[in-house]
C-alpha positions as CSV (number, residue, x, y, z in Angstrom):
1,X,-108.6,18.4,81.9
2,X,-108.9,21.5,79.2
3,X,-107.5,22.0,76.0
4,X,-106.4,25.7,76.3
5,X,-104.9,28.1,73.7
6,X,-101.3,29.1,75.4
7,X,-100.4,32.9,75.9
8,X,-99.3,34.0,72.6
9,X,-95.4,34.0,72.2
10,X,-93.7,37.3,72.6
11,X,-91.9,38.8,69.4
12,X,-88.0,38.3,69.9
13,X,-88.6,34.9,72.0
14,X,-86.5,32.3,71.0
15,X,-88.5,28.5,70.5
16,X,-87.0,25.1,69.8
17,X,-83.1,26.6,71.1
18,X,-83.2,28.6,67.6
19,X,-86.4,29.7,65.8
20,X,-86.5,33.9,67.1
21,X,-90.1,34.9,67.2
22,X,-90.9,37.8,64.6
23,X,-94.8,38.3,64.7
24,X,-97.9,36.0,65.1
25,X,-99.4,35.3,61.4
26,X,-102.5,33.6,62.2
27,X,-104.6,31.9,64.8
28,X,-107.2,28.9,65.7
29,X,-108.6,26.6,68.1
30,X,-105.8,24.9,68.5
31,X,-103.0,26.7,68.3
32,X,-100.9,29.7,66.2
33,X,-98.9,30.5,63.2
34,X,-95.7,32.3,63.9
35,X,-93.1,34.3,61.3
36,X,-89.9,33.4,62.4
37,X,-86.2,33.5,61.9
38,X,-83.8,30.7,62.1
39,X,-80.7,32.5,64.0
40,X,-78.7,29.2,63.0
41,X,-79.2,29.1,59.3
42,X,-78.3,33.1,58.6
43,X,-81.8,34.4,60.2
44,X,-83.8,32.3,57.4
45,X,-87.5,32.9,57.6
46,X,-90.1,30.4,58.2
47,X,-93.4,29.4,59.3
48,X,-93.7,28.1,63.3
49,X,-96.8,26.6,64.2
50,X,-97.9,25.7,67.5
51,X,-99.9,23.6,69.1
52,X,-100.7,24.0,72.4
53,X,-102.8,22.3,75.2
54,X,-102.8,22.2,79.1
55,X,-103.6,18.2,80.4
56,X,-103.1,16.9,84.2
57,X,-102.3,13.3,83.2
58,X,-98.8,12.9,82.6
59,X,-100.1,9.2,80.5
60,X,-102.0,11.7,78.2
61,X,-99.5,14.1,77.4
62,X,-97.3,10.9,76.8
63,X,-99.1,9.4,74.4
64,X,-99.9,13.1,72.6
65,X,-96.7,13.3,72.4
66,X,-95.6,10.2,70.5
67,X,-98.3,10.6,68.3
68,X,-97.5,14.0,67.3
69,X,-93.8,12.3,66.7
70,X,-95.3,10.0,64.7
71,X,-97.5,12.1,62.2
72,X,-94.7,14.9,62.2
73,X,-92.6,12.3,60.9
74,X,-94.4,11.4,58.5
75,X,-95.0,14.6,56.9
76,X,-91.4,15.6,57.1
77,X,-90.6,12.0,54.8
78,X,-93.3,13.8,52.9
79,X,-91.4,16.7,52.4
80,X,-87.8,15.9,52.3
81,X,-86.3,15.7,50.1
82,X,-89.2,18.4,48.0
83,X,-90.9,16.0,45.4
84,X,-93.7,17.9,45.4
85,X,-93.5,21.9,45.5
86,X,-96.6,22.9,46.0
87,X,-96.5,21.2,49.8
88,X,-94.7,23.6,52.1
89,X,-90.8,21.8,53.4
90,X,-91.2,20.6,56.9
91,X,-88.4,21.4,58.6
92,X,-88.4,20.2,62.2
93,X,-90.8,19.7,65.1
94,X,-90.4,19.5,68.6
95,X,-92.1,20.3,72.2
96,X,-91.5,22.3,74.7
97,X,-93.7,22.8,78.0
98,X,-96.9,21.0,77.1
99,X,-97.0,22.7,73.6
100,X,-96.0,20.7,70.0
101,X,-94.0,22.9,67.5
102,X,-94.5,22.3,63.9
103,X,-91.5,24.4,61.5
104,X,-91.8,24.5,57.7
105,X,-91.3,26.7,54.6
106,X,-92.5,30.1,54.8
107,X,-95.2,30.5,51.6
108,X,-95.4,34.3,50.3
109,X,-98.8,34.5,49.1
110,X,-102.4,34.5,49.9
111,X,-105.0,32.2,50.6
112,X,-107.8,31.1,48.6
113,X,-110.6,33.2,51.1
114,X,-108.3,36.2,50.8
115,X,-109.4,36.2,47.0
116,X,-113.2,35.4,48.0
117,X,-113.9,37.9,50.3
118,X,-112.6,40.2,47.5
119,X,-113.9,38.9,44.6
120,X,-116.6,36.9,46.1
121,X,-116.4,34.1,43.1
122,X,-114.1,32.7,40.6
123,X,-114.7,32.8,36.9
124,X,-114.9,29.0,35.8
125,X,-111.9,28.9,34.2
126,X,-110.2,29.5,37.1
127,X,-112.1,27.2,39.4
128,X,-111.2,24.8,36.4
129,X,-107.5,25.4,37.3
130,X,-108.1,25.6,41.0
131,X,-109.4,21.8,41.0
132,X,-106.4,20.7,38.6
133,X,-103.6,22.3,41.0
134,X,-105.0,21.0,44.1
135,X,-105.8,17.4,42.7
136,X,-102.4,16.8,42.1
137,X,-101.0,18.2,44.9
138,X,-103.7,15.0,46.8
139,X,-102.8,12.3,44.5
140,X,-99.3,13.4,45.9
141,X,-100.1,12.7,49.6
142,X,-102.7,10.0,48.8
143,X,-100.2,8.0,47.6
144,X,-98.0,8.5,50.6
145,X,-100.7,7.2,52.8
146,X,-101.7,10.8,54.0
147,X,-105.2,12.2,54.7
148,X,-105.1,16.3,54.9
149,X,-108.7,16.3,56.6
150,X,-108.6,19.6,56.7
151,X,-109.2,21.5,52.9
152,X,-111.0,24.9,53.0
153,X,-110.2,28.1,51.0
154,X,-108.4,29.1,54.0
155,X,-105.8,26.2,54.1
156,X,-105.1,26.9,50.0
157,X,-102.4,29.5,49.6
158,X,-101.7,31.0,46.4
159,X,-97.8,31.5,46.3
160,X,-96.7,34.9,44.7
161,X,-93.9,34.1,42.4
162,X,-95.7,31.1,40.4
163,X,-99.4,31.9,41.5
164,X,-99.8,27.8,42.1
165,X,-101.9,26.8,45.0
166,X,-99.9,25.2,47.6
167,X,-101.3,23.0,49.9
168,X,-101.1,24.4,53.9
169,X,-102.1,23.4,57.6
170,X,-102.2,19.5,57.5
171,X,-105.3,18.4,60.0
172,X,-103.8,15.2,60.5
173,X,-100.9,16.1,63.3
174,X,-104.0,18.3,64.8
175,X,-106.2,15.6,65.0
176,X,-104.0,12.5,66.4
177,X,-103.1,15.3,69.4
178,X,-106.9,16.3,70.1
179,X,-108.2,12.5,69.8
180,X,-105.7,11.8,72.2
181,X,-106.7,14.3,75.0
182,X,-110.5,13.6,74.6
183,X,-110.6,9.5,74.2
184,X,-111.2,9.8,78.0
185,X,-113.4,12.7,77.7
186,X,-117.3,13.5,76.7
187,X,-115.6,15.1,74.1
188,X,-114.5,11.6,72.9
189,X,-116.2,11.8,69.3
190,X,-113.9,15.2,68.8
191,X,-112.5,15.3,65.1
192,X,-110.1,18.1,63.4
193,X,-112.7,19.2,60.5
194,X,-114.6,22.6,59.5
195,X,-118.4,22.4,59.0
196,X,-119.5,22.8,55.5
197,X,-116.1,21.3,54.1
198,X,-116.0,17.8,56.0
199,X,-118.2,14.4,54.4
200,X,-120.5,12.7,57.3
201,X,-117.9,9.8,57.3
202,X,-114.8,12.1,58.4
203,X,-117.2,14.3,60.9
204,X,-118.3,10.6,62.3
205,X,-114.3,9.7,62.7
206,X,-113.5,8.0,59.6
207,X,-111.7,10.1,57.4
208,X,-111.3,8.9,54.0
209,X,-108.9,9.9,51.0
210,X,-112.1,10.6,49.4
211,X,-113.2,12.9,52.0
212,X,-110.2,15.4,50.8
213,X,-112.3,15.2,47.5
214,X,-115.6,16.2,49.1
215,X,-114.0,19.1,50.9
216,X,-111.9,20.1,47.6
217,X,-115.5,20.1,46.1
218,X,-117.2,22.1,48.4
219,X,-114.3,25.0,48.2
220,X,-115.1,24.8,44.6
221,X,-118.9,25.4,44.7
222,X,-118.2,28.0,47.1
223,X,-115.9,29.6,44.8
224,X,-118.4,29.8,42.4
225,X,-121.8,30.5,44.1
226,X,-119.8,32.6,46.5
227,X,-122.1,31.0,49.0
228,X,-120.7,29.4,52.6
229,X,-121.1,26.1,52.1
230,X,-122.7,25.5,55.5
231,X,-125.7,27.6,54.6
232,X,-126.2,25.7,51.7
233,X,-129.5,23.3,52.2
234,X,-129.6,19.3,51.5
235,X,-132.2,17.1,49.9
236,X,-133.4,15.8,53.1
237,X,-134.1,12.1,51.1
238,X,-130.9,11.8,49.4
239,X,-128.6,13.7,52.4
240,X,-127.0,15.2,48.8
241,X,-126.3,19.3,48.5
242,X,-128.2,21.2,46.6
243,X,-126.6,24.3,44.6
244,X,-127.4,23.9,41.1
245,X,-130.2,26.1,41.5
246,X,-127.5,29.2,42.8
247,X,-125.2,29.8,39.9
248,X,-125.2,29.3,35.8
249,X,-122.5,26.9,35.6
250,X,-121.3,24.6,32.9
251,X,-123.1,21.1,32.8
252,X,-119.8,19.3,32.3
253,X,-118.5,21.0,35.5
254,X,-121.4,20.8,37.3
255,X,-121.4,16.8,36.9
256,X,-118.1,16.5,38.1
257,X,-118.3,18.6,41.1
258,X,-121.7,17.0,42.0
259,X,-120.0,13.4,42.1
260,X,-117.1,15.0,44.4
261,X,-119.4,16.0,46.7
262,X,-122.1,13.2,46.8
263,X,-123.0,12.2,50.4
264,X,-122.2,8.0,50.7
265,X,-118.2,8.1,50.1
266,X,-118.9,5.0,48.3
267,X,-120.5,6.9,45.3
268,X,-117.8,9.8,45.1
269,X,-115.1,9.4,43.0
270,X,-112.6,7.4,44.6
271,X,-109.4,9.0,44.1
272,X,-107.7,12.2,42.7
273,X,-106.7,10.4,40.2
274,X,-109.8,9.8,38.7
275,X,-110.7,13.3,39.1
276,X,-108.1,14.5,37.6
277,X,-108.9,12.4,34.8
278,X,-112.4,14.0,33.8
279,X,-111.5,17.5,34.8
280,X,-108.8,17.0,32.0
281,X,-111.3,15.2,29.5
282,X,-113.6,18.2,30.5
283,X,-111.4,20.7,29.7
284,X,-110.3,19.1,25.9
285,X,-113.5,19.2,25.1
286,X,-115.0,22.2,26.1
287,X,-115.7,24.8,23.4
288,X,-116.3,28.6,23.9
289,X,-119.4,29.9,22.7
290,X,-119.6,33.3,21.6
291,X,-120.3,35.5,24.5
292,X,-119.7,33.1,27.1
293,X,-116.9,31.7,29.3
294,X,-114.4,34.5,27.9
295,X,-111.4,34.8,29.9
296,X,-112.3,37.2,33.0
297,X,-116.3,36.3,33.3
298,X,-117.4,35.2,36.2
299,X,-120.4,32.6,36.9
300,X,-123.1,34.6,37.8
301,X,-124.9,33.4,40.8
302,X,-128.7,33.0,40.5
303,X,-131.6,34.7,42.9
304,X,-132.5,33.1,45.5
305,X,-136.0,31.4,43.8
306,X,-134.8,31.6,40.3
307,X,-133.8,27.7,38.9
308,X,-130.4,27.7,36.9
309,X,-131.4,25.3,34.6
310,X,-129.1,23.1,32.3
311,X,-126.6,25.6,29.8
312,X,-128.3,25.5,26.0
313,X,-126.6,23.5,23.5
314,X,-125.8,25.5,20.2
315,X,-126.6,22.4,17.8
316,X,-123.9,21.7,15.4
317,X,-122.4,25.1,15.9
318,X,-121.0,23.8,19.4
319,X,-119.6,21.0,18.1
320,X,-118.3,21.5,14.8
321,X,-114.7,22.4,14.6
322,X,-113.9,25.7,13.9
323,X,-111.3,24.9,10.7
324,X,-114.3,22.7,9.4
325,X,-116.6,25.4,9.8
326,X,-114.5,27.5,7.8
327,X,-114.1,25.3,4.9
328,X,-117.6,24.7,5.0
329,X,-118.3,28.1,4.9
330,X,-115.3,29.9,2.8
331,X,-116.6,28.7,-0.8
332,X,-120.1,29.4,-0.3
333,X,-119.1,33.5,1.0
334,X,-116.7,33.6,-2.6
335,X,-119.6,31.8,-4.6
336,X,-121.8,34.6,-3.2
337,X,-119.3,37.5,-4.0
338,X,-118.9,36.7,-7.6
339,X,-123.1,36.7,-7.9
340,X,-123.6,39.7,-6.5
341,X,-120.5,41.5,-8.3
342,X,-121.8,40.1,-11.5
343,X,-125.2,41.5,-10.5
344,X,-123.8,44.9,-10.0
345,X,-121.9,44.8,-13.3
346,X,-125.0,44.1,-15.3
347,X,-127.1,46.7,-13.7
348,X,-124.9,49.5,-14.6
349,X,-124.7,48.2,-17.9
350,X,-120.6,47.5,-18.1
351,X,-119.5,45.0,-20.4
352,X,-116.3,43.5,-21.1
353,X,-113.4,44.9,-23.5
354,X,-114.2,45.4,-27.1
355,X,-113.9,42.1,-29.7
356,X,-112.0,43.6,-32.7
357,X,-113.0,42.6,-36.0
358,X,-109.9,41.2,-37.2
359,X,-109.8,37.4,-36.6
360,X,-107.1,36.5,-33.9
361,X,-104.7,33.7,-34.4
362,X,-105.8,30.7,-33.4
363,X,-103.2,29.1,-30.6
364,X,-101.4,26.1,-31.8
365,X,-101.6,24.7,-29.0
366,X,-103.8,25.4,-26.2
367,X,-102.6,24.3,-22.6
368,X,-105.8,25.0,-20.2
369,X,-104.5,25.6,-16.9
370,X,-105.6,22.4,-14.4
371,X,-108.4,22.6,-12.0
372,X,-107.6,24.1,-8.9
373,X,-108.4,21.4,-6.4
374,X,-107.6,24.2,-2.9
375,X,-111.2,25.2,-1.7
376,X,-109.3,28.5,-0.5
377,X,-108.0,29.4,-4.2
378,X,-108.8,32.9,-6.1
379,X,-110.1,32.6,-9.6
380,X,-107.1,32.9,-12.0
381,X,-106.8,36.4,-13.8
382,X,-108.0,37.1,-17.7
383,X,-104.9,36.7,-20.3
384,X,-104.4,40.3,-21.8
């Protein structure tokens, strides 16, 4: 028994009695990504992914096949009707031949390692909203009972006309199919994951909703550090990832993302939900200091050797509201402007206007103007 890639299918080939083939959008080990046209719903595009596999147990393919029913199911409940838009609409699935179809919404956009291998990293602000868009999108499916298994920069599309990230290439039909054909295999222990992104406890078979955090995490320090998080090393007493020491990042951040990926699933935050939450308390109380974090900067990555150590706190100038600041501040600047006016005055020897001799008439009755009690008011004008 083998688990083959199929022949790629042949532009203008009609799959499922309807889907017409229109080119091949992406490949992997288990199968392609077709464009396609539905000829029976005005030549609509969409997205037809295949799975494909060669078995010479008829029991196997059997049992492959009802549980790709099952989990294709399930995502299409998921789906339909849209509750969540930023989860491409499953449309139908099928087999044909030995080889499990999979048609959904066709995203226009690009994927999150598109933008890497251009940019390399992500200022923080947009990692910030990276985590927020994607966290939703898993307290979405959580709650449904779904596991992706399967997060990675290349499974987060970026759609063109709303730039959200939308949420692609479940693992879980993938898996169900490939721990099917090996259970009688040496290839028994075989799991749908990618290196770098996947938690021990999904790479050891028991994925977690918690291990779409970890993976969500690890996108996120690679979109930062620009670094592939297989390369990066691990305390080999704690089994933790160690990255701090690659890129000047916010402390707040850093926390969060270092409790997302933390090795025992047990100490990881245990749902999106609760991610969610301190991202957002993160973000209401972060401050921009002069010079840093401005819209467009990018975390700088450290040299290799060089220790990024915790971000300086600016004392009361990083926590002091900016309107309080001003206050503070506004009196003692006019206080200041009046001294040094009056300064200049005397020096050049300019007095006021001439007293004539004549005594003036004595007001009847004098109606001083109140205090001013507006810390922001001018100094009322002489009385010619």
């Amino acid at each position: 028994m083998t688990f083959l890639q199929g022949q790629p299918l042949q532009v203008g080939q009609i799959v499922g009695g309807h889907y017409r083939i229109i080119k091949l959008l992406g490949e992997g080990s288990f199968g392609e990504t077709y464009l396609a046209e539905d000829t029976q719903a005005m030549d609509k595009k969409c997205a037809v992914k295949r799975l494909t596999f060669v078995s010479n147990n008829p029991n196997t393919f059997n049992k492959a096949k009802d549980l790709f029913k099952r989990e294709a199911s399930v995502l299409h409940k998921l789906t339909n009707p849209p509750t969540n838009n930023q989860i491409p609409q499953f449309f139908a699935h099928f087999d044909d031949n030995q080889e499990f179809y999979l048609v959904q919404e066709l995203i226009e956009g690009h994927t999150l390692r598109d933008e890497l291998q251009r940019v390399r990293t992500l200022p923080e602000e947009e990692v910030v909203e990276l985590l927020e868009d994607v966290l939703k999108v898993l307290e979405y499916i959580h709650s449904q009972g779904i596991i992706h298994r399967d997060i990675k920069p290349e499974n987060l599309m970026r759609r063109n006309r709303d730039k959200k990230i939308v949420l692609i290439d479940f693992g879980a039909v993938k898996e169900v199919v490939a721990r099917s054909i090996f259970q009688n295999s040496p290839q028994k222990g075989t799991q749908i994951h990618t290196p770098g992104y996947a938690p021990k406890e999904q790479r050891q078979g028991d994925a977690k909703p918690n291990s779409d955090i970890y993976a969500l995490g690890m996108t996120a320090i690679e979109a930062l550090t620009g670094l592939d998080p297989e390369k990066l090393p691990t305390d080999p007493r704690t089994g933790e990832v160690v990255w701090r020491d690659r890129v000047q990042v916010n402390n707040g951040l850093a926390k969060i993302l270092e409790q997302m990926v933390r090795d025992d699933w047990q100490k990881r935050y245990r749902s999106a939900s609760e991610v969610l939450e301190e991202v957002e308390k993160f973000k209401n109380t972060l401050i921009v200091a002069p010079g840093q974090g401005q819209s467009g900067g990018r975390s700088q990555p450290v040299p290799v050797g060089v220790t990024g150590g915790k971000p300086k706190q600016n004392g009361w100038l990083e926590s002091t509201p900016i309107w309080l600041m001003f206050a503070i501040l506004a009196p003692i600047v006019a206080v200041g402007a009046l001294v040094i006016a009056f300064m200049v005055f005397k020096s050049f020897g300019i007095t006021g206007p001439t007293v004539s001799d004549s005594p003036s008439p004595t007001p009847t009755s004098p109606n001083p103007d109140p205090p001013c009690s507006d810390i922001f008011c001018r100094p009322q004008s002489s009385q010619k």
